[in-house]
C-alpha positions in Angstrom: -28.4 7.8 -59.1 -26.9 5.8 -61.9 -25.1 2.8 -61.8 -21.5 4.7 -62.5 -21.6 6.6 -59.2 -23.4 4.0 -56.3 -20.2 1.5 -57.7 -17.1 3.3 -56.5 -19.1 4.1 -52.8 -19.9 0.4 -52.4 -16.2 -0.8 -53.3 -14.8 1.8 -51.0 -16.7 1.0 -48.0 -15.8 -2.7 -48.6 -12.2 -1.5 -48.6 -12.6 0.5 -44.8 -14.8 -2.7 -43.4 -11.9 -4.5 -42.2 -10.1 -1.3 -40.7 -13.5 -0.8 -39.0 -13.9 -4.4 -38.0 -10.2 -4.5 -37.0 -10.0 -1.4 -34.8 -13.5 -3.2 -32.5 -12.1 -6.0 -32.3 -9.1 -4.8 -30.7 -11.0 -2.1 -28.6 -13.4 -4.7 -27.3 -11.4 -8.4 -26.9 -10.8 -9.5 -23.8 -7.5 -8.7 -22.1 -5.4 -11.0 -21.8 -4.6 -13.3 -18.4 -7.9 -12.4 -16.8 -11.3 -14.4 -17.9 -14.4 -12.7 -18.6 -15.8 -14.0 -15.7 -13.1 -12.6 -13.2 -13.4 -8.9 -14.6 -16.8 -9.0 -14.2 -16.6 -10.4 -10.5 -13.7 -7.5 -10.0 -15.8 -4.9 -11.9 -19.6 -5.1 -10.3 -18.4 -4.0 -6.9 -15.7 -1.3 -7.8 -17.9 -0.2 -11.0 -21.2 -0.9 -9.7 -22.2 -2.0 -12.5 -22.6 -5.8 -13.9 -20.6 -5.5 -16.8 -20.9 -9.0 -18.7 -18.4 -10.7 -21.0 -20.0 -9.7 -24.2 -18.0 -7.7 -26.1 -20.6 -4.8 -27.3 -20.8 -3.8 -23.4 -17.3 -3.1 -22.9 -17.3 -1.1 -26.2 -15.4 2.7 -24.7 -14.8 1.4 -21.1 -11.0 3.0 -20.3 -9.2 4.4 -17.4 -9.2 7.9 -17.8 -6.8 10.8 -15.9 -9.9 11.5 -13.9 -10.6 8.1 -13.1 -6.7 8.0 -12.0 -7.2 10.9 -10.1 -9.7 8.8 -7.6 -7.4 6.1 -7.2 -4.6 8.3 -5.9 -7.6 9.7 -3.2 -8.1 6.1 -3.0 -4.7 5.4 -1.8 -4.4 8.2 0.0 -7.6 7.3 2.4 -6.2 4.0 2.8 -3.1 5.3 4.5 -4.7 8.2 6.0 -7.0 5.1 7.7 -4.1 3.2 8.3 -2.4 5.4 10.3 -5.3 6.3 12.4 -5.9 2.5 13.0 -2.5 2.7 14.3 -3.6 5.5 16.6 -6.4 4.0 17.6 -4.4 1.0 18.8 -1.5 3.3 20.6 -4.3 5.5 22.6 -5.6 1.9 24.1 -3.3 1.8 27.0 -4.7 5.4 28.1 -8.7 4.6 27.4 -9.7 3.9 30.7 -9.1 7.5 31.5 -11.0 8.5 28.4 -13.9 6.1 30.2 -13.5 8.3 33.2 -13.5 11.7 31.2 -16.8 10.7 29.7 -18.8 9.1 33.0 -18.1 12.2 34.7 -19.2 14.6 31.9 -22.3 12.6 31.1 -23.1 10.2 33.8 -22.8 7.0 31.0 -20.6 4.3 31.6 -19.5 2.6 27.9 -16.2 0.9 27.2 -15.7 3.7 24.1 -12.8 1.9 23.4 -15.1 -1.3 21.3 -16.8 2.0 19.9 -13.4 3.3 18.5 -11.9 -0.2 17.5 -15.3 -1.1 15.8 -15.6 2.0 13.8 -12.0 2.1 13.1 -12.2 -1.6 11.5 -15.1 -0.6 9.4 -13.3 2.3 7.8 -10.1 0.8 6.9 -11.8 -2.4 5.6 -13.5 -0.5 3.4 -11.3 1.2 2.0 -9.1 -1.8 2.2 -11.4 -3.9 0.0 -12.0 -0.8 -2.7 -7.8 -0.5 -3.2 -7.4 -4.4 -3.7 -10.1 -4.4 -6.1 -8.7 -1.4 -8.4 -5.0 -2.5 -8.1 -6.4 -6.4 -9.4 -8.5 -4.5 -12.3 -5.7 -2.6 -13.2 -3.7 -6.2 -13.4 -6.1 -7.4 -15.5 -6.7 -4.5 -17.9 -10.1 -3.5 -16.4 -10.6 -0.1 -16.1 -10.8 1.8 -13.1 -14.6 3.3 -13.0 -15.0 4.1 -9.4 -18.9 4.1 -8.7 -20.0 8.0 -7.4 -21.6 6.2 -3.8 -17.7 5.1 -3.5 -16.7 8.5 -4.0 -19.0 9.6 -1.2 -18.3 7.0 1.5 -14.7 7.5 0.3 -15.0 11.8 1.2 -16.3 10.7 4.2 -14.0 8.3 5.7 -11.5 11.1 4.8 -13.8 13.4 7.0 -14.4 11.4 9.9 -10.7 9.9 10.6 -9.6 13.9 9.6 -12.0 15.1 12.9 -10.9 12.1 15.0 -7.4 13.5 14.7 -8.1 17.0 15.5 -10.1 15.9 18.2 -7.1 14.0 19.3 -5.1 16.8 19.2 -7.5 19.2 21.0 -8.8 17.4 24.0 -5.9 14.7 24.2 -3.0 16.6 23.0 -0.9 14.2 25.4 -1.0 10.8 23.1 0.9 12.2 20.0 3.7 12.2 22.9 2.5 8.1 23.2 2.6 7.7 19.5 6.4 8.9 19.1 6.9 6.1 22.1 5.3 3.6 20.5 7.7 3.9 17.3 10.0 2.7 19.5 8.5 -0.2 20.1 7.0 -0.6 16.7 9.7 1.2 14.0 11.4 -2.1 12.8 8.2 -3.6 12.3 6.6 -0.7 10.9 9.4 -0.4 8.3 9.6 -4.1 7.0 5.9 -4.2 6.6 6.4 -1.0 4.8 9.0 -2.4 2.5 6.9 -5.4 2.0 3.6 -3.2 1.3 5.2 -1.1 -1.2 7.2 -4.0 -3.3 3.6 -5.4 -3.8 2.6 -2.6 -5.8 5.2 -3.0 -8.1 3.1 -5.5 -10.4 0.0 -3.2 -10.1 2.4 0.0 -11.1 4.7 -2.2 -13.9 1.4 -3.0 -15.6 0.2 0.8 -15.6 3.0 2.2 -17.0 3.3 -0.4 -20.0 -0.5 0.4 -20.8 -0.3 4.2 -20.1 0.8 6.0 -23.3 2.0 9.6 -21.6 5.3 9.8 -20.9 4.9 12.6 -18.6 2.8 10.9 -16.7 5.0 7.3 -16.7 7.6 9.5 -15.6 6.1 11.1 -13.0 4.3 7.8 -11.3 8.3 5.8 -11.4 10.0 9.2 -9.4 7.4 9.4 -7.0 7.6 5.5 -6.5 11.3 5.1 -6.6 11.5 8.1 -4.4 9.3 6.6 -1.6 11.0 3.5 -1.8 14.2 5.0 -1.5 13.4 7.0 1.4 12.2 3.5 2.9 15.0 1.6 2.4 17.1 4.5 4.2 14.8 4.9 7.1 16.4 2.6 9.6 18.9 5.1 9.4 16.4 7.3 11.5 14.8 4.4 13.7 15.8 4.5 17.3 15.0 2.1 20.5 15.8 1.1 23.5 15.3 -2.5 22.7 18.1 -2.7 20.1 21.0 -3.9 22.6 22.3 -7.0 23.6 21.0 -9.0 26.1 23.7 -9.0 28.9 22.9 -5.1 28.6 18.9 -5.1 29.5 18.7 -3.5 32.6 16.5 -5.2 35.1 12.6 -5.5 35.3 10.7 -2.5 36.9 8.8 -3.1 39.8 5.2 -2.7 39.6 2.8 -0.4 41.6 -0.7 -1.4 41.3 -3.0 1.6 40.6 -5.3 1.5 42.8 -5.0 -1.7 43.6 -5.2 -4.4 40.6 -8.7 -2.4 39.4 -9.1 -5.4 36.7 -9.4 -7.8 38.8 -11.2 -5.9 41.6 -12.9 -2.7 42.5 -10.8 -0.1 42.4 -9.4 1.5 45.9 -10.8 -1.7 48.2 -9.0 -4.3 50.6 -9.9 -6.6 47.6 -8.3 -4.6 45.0 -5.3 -4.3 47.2 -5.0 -8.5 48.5 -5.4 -8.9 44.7 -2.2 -6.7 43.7 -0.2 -8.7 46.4 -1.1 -11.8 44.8 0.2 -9.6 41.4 3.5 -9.8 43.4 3.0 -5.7 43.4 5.7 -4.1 45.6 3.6 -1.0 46.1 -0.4 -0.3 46.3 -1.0 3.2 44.6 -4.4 4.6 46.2 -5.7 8.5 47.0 -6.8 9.4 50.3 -9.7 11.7 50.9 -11.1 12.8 54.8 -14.3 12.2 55.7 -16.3 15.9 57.5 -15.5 14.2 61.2 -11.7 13.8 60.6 -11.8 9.5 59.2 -9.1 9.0 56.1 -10.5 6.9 53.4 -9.3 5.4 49.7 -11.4 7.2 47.1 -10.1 8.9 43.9 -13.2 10.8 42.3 -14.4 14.0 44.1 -17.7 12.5 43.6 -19.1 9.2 44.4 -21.3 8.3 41.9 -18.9 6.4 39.8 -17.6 4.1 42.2 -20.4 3.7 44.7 -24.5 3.3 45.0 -24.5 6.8 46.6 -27.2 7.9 43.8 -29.5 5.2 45.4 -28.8 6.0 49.4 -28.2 9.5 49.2 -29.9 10.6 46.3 -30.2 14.6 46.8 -26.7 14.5 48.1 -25.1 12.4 45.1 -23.7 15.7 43.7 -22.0 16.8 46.2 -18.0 16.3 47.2 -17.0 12.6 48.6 -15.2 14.5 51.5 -18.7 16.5 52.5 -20.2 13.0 53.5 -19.4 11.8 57.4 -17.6 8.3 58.2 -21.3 6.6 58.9 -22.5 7.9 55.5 -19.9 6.6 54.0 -19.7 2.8 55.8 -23.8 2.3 54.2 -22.2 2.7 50.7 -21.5 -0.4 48.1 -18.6 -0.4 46.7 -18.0 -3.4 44.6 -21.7 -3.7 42.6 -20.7 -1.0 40.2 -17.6 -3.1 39.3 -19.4 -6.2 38.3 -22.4 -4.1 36.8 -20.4 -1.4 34.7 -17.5 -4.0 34.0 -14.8 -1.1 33.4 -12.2 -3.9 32.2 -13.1 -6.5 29.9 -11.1 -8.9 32.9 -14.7 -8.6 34.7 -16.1 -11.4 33.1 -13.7 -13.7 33.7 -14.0 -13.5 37.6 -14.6 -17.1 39.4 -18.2 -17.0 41.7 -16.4 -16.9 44.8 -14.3 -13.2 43.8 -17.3 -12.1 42.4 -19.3 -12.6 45.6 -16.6 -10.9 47.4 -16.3 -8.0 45.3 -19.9 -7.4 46.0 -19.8 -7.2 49.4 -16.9 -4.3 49.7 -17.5 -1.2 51.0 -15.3 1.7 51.0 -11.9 1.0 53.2 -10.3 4.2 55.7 -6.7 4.3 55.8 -6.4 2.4 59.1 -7.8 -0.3 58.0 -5.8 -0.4 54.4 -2.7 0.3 56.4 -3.4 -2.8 58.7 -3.6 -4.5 55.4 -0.4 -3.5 53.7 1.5 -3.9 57.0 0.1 -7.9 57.6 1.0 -8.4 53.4 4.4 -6.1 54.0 3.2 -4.0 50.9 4.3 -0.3 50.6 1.5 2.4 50.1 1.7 5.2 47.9 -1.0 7.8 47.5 -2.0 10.9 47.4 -4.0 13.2 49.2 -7.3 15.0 48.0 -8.8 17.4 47.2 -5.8 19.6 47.0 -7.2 22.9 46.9 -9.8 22.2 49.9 -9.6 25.2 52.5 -8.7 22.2 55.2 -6.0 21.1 53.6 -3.4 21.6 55.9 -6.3 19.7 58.5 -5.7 17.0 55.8 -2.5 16.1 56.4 -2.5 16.4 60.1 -5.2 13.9 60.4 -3.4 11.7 57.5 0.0 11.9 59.1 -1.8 10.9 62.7 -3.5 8.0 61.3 0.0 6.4 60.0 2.0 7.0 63.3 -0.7 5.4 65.1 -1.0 2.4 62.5 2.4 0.9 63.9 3.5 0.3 59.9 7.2 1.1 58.9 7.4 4.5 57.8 9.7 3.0 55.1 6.4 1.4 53.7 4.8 5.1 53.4 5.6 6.4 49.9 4.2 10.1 49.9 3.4 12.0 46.9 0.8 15.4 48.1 3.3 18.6 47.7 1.3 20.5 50.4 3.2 20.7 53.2 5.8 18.7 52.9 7.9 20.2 55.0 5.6 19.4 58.1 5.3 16.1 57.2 9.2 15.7 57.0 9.3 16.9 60.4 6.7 15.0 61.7 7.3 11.8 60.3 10.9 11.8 59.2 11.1 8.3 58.3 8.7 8.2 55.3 9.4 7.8 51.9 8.8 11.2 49.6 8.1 10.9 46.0 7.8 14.0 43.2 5.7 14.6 40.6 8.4 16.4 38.8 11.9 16.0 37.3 14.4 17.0 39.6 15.9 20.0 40.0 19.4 21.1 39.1 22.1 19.5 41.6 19.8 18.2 43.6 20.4 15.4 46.1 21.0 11.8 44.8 18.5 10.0 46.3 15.3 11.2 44.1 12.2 9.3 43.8 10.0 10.6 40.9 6.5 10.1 39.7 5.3 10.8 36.2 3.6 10.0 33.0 5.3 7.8 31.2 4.7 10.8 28.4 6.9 13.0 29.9 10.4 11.2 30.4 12.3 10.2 27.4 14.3 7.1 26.9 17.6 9.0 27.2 16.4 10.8 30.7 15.2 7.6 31.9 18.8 6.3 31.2 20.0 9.2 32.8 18.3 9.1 35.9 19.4 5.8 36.6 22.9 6.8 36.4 22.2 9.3 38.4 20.9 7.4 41.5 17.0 8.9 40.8 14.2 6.6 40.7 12.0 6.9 38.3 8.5 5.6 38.7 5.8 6.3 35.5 2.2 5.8 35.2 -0.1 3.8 33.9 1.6 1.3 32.0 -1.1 -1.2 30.8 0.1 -2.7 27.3 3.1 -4.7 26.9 4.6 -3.2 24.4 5.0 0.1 26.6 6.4 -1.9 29.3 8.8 -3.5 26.9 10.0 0.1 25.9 10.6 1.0 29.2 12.2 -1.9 30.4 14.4 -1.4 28.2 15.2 2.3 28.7 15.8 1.1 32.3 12.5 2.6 34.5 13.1 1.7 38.3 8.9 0.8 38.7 5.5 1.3 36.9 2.0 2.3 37.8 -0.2 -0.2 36.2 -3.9 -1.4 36.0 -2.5 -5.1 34.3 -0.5 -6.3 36.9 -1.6 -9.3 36.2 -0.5 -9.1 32.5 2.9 -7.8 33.4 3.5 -10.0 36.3 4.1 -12.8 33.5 6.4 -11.2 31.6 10.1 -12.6 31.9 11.9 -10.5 29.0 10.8 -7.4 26.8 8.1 -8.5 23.6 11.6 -8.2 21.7 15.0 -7.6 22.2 17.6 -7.5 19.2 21.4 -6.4 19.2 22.1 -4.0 16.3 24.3 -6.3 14.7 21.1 -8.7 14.0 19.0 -5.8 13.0 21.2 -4.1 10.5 21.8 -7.5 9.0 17.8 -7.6 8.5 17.7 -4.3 7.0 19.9 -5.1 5.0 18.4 -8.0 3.5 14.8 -6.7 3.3 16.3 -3.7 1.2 17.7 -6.0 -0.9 15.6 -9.0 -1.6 12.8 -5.7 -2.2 14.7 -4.5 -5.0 15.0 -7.5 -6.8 11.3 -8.3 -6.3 10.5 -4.6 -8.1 13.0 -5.7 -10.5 11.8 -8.8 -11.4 8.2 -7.5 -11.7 9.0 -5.1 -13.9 11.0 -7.4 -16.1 7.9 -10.3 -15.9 5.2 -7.6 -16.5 6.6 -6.4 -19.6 
């Protein structure tokens, strides 16, 4: 080639070199606010990858609408995990009964409820961890390359909380009832957090849409965000409870019934169990009565006695069979307290002094005489119910019961009685004892009512209700003190509870606001969050 040609190509492509060196530099510098050092700390574990400062190794790195894609699924596992998290927390008050479900399926005794909580804090600090790493990338400029083993673990957290929720709703359809309670107790609090959580984005969001060119997309991302945070600041509007009155309004503290005793601090259905609720100050000891083949009353709530006793180990090739087909004498060679400190169905177990756990090894199973001897020395009332209900002896049942209480010598007054079977005879019979419902009453019936539900099934507005109307209103088991709280407030004349001890100390409700003080926090929360969104937008630009 001559000389004439090879001089115009090598002038020309010194012309483009700085274009060319220009456009690199710019693709490749650093951007700005975040060091080298930080991306690369922010980028190994979102990325996977150790991408170092040098320059020719960021060379085509961007966040792509693909790449945007997974942070939205991101997001959205976060509060999908969040919300189960909450769940998780809610269904605590009822997973002793879950416990139960499972020893009698399976024959294993394990507090599920670590299990849940564990597993629970695994997810949703993963996922936790992954969203504050991509919303500090995207601060800094860094793109958003989430790693494809994130993407997995991600589908499957999604998975795994999406079958804990349908399992939820199929074998324990009863605690989405618990969940609407608990926003009673939790809707204030759930909607300033809320506030607070979604003004923190607005950094990470102001500094997307200043780098994102589409204005499609820009407008999209500020509707959906204003939108939400609208619909927050209005949601107050919505958010009822009990608890938002003034104090010279809260109605006064329900009595407690100890389920079967005070089961945390003792074995369940014992003279211990019960000598521990009096020391709960518990006005009434809620038990089940069962009758023994030669005609003996005695406290046990499973049909079976493995759970609660070493009948497994005595009895062996009879351990299967119903607690009521076993004779008084069988019955007084069976332990009832080992299980207790073994099994340690309540976390409260290990905190038991030598001397209660000595004694709670050494109970056996008590027969109503002897638990009515009891209550009438520690003037304690006694509610319980008689089992198995659909036993061909039934009616045997409650002729033997009934004897056994007229003979104790205890005010009938003290006698709370909840079996339906026969009631009629036992009004007749005994005419003096108390009789409570496992229903709501009927309409225009008598003043006077004593009912006995779970706390699922009455609303804050019946429970009100009720109490206007001269019905008392007793719900079980109340174990968490938020729940309590709700229902003091709502103005429940008692509770069933396992925590006596927890709710003996309560004085006053976990809070208690009049409106005027709560729409004067809304109010300010709303407001001080818009000028924080504000103010980011302004600082980001």
């Amino acid at each position: 080639m001559g000389p004439g040609r090879a001089q115009p190509r090598a002038h020309l492509a010194r012309l483009r070199e700085p274009d060319i060196r220009g456009e690199q530099s710019a693709a490749m510098a650093d951007p700005p606010g975040c060091c080298s050092t930080c991306a690369t700390c922010l980028l190994c574990p979102y990325s996977c990858q150790w991408i170092t400062a040098k320059k020719e190794k960021r060379k085509g790195l961007r966040t792509t609408k693909y790449d945007c894609s997974w942070f939205f699924f991101l997001f959205c596992v976060f509060l999908f995990t969040l919300v189960w998290l909450y769940f998780a927390i809610i269904i605590l008050n009822d997973f002793h009964n879950f416990n139960e479900f499972i020893f009698r399926q399976r024959k294993l005794w394990l507090d599920w409820s670590l299990v849940l909580l564990i597993a629970t804090a695994v997810l949703i600090s993963y996922s936790s961890v992954l969203l504050v790493l991509a919303l500090f990338l995207q601060l800094c400029g860094q793109p958003l390359k989430l790693h494809w083993v994130h993407k997995v673990l991600l589908i499957l957290t999604a998975l795994v909380v999406a079958a804990a929720f349908t399992g939820l709703g199929i074998k324990w359809a009863e605690e989405w009832k618990s969940a609407r309670i608990s926003l009673q107790a939790t809707g204030p609090f759930l909607h300033i957090g809320a506030v607070g959580g979604m003004t923190l984005l607005a950094w990470p969001l102001a500094s997307f849409i200043y780098h994102t060119r589409s204005t499609g997309l820009k407008v999209f991302v500020l509707l959906v965000f204003w939108a939400a945070m609208i619909a927050l600041y209005l949601a107050p509007l919505g958010i009822t409870s009990p608890c938002i009155m003034e104090q010279n309004q809260l109605p006064p503290k329900p009595a407690l019934i100890g389920h079967r005793g005070a089961p945390m601090l003792a074995p369940e259905n014992t003279l211990m169990s019960l000598h521990k609720a009096v020391e709960c100050d518990v006005q009434v000891f809620e038990t089940d009565v069962m009758v023994s083949t030669d005609g003996v009353p005695f406290l046990m709530h499973d049909e079976e006695l493995t759970r609660t006793t070493n009948v497994q180990a005595v009895f062996p090739e009879r351990a299967a069979l119903n607690s009521t087909a076993f004779n008084w004498t069988d019955l007084q060679q069976l332990d009832a307290g080992s299980w207790f400190l073994e099994r340690r169905p309540f976390p409260t177990v290990q905190s038991l002094s030598p001397s209660d756990r000595k004694e709670a090894a050494e109970q056996r199973i008590p027969s109503l005489k002897q638990v009515l001897e009891a209550a009438k020395q520690s003037n304690i009332s006694i509610m319980f119910d008689l089992r198995p209900e659909n036993h061909s002896d039934y009616q045997n049942f409650v002729n033997v019961t009934l004897e056994v209480i007229l003979q104790s010598g205890i005010p009938l007054q003290q006698i709370l009685w909840l079996p339906d079977g026969f009631r009629e005879d036992v009004k007749q019979q005994a005419p003096g004892v108390q009789h409570i419902y496992g229903r709501k009453r009927l309409e225009n019936e008598e003043p006077g009512l004593h009912v006995n539900l779970p706390y699922q099934d009455m609303s804050s507005e019946e429970i009100r209700q009720y109490r206007q109307d001269n019905v008392s209103v007793n719900l079980y088991v109340v174990n968490q003190p938020w729940l309590f709280s709700v229902l003091w407030c709502s103005g429940v004349s008692s509770v069933t509870t396992n925590a006596c001890q927890v709710l003996k100390e309560m004085k006053r409700p976990i809070w208690l606001l009049p409106s005027s003080t709560y729409f004067m926090i809304w109010i300010v929360v709303d407001c001080v969050s818009f000028l924080i969104i504000i103010w980011a937008f302004v600082l980001m630009k």
